[in-house]
C-alpha positions as CSV (number, residue, x, y, z in Angstrom):
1,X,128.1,192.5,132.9
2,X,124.8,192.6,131.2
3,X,126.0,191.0,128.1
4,X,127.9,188.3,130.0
5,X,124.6,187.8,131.9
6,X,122.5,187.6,128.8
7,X,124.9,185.2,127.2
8,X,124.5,183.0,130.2
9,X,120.9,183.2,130.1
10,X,120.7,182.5,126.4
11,X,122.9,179.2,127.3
12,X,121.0,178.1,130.2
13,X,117.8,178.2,128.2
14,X,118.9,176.7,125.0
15,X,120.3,173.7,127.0
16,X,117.0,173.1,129.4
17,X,115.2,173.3,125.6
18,X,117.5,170.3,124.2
19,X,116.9,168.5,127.8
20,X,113.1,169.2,127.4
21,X,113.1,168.0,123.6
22,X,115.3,164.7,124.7
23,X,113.0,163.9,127.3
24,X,109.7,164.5,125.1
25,X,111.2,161.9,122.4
26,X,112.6,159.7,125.3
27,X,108.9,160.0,126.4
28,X,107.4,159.2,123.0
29,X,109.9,156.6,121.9
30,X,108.8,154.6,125.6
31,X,104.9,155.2,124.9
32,X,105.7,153.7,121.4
33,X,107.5,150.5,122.5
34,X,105.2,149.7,125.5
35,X,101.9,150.0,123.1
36,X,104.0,147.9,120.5
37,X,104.1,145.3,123.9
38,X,100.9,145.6,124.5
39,X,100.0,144.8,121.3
40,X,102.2,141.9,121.0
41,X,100.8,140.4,124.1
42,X,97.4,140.6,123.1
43,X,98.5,139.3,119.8
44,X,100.1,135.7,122.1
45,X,97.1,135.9,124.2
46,X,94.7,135.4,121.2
47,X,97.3,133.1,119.4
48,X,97.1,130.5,123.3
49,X,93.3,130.4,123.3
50,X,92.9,129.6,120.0
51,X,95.6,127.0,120.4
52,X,94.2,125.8,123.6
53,X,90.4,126.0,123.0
54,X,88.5,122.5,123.0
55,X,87.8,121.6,119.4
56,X,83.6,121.1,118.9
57,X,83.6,117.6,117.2
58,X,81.2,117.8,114.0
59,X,78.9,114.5,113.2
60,X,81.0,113.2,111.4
61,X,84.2,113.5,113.8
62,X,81.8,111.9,116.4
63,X,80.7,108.9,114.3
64,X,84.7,108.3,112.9
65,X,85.9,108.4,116.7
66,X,83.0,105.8,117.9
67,X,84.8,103.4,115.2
68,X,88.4,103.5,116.7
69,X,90.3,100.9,117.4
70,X,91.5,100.4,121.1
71,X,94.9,100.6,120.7
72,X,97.1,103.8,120.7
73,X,99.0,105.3,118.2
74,X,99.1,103.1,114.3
75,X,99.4,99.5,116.1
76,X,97.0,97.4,114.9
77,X,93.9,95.9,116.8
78,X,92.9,92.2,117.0
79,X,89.9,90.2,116.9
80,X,88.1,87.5,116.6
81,X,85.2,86.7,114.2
82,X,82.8,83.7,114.3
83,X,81.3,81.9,111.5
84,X,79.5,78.1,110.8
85,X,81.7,75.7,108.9
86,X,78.5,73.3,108.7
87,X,75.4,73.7,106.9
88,X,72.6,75.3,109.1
89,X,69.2,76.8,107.1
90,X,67.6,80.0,108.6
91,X,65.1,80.7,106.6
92,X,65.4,78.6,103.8
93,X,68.9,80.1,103.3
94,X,72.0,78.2,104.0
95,X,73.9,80.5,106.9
96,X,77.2,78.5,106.3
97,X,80.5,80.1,105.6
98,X,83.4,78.5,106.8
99,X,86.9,79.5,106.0
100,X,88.2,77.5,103.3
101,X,84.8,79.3,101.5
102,X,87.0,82.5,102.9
103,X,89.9,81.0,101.0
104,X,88.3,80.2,97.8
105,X,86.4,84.2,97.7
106,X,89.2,85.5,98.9
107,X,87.4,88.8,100.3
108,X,83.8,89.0,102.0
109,X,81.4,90.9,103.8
110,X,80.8,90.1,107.5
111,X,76.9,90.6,107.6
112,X,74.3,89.4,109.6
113,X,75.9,90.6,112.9
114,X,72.6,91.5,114.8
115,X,74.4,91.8,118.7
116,X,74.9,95.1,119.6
117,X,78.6,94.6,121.6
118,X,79.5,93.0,118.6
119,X,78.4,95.3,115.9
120,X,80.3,97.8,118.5
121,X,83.3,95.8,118.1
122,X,83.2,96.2,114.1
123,X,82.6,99.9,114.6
124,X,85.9,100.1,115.9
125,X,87.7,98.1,113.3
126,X,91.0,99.6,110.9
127,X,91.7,98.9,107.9
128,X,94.5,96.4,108.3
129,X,93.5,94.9,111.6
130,X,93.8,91.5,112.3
131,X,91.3,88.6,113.1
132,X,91.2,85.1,113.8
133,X,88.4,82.9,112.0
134,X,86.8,80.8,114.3
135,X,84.8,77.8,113.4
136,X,81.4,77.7,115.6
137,X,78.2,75.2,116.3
138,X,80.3,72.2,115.0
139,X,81.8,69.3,115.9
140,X,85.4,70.7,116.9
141,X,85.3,74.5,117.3
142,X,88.0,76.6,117.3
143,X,90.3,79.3,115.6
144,X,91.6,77.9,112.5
145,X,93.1,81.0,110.9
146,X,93.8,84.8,110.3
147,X,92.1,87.0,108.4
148,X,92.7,90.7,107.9
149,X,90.1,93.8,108.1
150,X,90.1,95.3,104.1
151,X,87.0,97.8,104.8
152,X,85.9,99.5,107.1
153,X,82.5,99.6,108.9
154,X,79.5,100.3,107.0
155,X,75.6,100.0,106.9
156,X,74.3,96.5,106.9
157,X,71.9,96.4,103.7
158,X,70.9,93.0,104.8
159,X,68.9,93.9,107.6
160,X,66.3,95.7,105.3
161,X,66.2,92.4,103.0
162,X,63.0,90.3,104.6
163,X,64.5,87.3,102.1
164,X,67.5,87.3,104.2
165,X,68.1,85.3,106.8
166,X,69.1,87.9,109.2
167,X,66.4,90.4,108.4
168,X,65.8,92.8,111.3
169,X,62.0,94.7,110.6
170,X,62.6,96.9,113.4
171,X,65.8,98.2,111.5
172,X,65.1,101.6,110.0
173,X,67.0,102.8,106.7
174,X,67.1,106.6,108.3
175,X,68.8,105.6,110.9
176,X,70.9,102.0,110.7
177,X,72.1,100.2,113.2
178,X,73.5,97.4,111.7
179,X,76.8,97.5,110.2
180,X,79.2,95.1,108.5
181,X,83.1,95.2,107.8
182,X,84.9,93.5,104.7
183,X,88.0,91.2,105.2
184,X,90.6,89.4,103.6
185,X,91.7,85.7,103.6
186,X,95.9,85.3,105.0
187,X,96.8,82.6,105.7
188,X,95.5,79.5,108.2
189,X,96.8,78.4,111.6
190,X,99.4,75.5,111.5
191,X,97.1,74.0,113.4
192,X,93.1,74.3,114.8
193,X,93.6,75.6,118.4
194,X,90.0,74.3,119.6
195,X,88.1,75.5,122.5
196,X,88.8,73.0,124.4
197,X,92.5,73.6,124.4
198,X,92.1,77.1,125.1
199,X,89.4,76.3,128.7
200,X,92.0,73.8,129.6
201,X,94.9,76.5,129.6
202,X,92.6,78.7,131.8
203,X,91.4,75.8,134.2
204,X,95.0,74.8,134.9
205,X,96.9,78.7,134.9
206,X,93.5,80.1,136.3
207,X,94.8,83.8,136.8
208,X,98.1,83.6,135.7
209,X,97.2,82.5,132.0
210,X,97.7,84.9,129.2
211,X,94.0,84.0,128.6
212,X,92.6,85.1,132.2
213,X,89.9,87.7,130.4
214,X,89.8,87.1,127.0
215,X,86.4,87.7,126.2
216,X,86.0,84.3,123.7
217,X,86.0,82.6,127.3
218,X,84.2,85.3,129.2
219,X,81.4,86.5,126.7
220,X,81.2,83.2,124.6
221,X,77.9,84.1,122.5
222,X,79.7,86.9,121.0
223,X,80.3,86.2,117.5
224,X,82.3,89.0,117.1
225,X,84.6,90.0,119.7
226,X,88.2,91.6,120.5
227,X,91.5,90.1,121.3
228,X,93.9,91.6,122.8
229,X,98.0,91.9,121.8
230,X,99.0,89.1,124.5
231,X,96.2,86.8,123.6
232,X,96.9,87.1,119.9
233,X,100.2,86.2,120.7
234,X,100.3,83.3,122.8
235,X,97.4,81.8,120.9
236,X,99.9,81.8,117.8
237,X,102.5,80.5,119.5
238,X,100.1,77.1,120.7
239,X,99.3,77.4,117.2
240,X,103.2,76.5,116.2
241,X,103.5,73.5,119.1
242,X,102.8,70.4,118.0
243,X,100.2,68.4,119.7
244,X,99.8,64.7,119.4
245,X,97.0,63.5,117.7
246,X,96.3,67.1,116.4
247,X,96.0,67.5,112.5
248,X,97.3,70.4,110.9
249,X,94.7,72.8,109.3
250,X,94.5,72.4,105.8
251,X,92.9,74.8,103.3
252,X,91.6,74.3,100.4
């Protein structure tokens, strides 16, 4: 009985051993996989707040986002830009510019611009925005055709020039804040839509006119000033009615 009892013994041992290794590598292999987890969490956790953390805007990211347009997403923006077809001396310099002289140069600069809303307004301009080319201080004014934005905003040299007309002495070269955008001749209107077209639309549709805030009506000493999609469109479709007694727009 002794050796039956020791035989048992020996068995009974030698199995609680295996049970006691299976269990320590059970234990291990579980330690292993939950610090592997914890790992990986912290690893996600790390990988969300960078993902999620505010980005600080440099300088330069500041300046670049004070010169977007209004609209969303890559449509294009619209405007409106001012300029005297007639000769007017400021100066002893002739300030006129009209758009047939837009025509013939094919590109300019749009200096001079000393209003603070509308130098704002230029800030914000895109390449490949639109404008209309509005005749001003003359007999008929009005928009007589489209131009399109072919630089974007930059310092206004002509403010530190005291021979120009538009000199500003105040204006510092350290810190500008004057700037000027370059633009393209297109094409003109098929006709001059004059102001006084575009008040009588307003006085008889009041609210319900397509032209209920544009800001040429609202803010009319603006000489540079936005338009939005809705204007821009209905504007070119008066452009394309016929009018009696209203001469096309020729260019030369």
């Amino acid at each position: 009985m002794n050796w039956l009892h020791s035989a048992l013994s020996e068995k009974y041992y030698t199995m609680v051993a295996k049970r006691s290794s299976r269990s320590a590598a059970l234990t291990a292999v579980t330690a292993t996989l939950a610090k592997k987890a914890k790992a990986a969490n912290n690893i996600a956790r790390k990988q969300t707040r960078k993902e999620t953390a505010p980005k600080l805007p440099s300088t330069a990211d500041s300046q670049q986002h004070e010169r977007e347009p209004i609209s969303e997403g890559s449509e294009k923006s619209y405007w409106l830009f001012k300029a005297e077809p007639e000769s007017r001396i400021v100066d002893g310099v002739d300030v006129r510019f009209s758009f047939d002289d837009l025509s013939r140069e094919g590109q300019a600069s749009w200096d001079g611009v000393r209003n603070y809303e509308a130098r704002n307004c230029m800030q914000r301009m895109k390449v490949g925005d639109f404008g209309f080319f509005y005749h001003s201080n003359c007999k008929t004014p009005g928009i007589v055709g489209i131009l399109k934005v072919c630089k974007e905003a930059y310092i206004d040299h002509t403010a530190f020039d005291p021979k120009h007309p538009y000199y500003d002495p105040k204006s510092d070269k350290e810190k500008p804040k004057w700037f000027m955008v370059d633009v393209e001749y297109v094409r003109p209107l098929k006709r001059l839509i004059g102001l006084h077209e575009l008040k009588a639309h307003l006085a008889k549709y009041s609210a319900k006119s397509p032209l209920n805030d544009m800001a040429l009506l609202r803010k009319s000493r603006l000489s540079v000033s936005p338009v939005k999609e809705s204007e821009w469109s209905f504007i070119l479709e008066l452009a394309d009615k016929e009018v009696d007694g209203e001469a096309p727009v020729e260019s030369n």
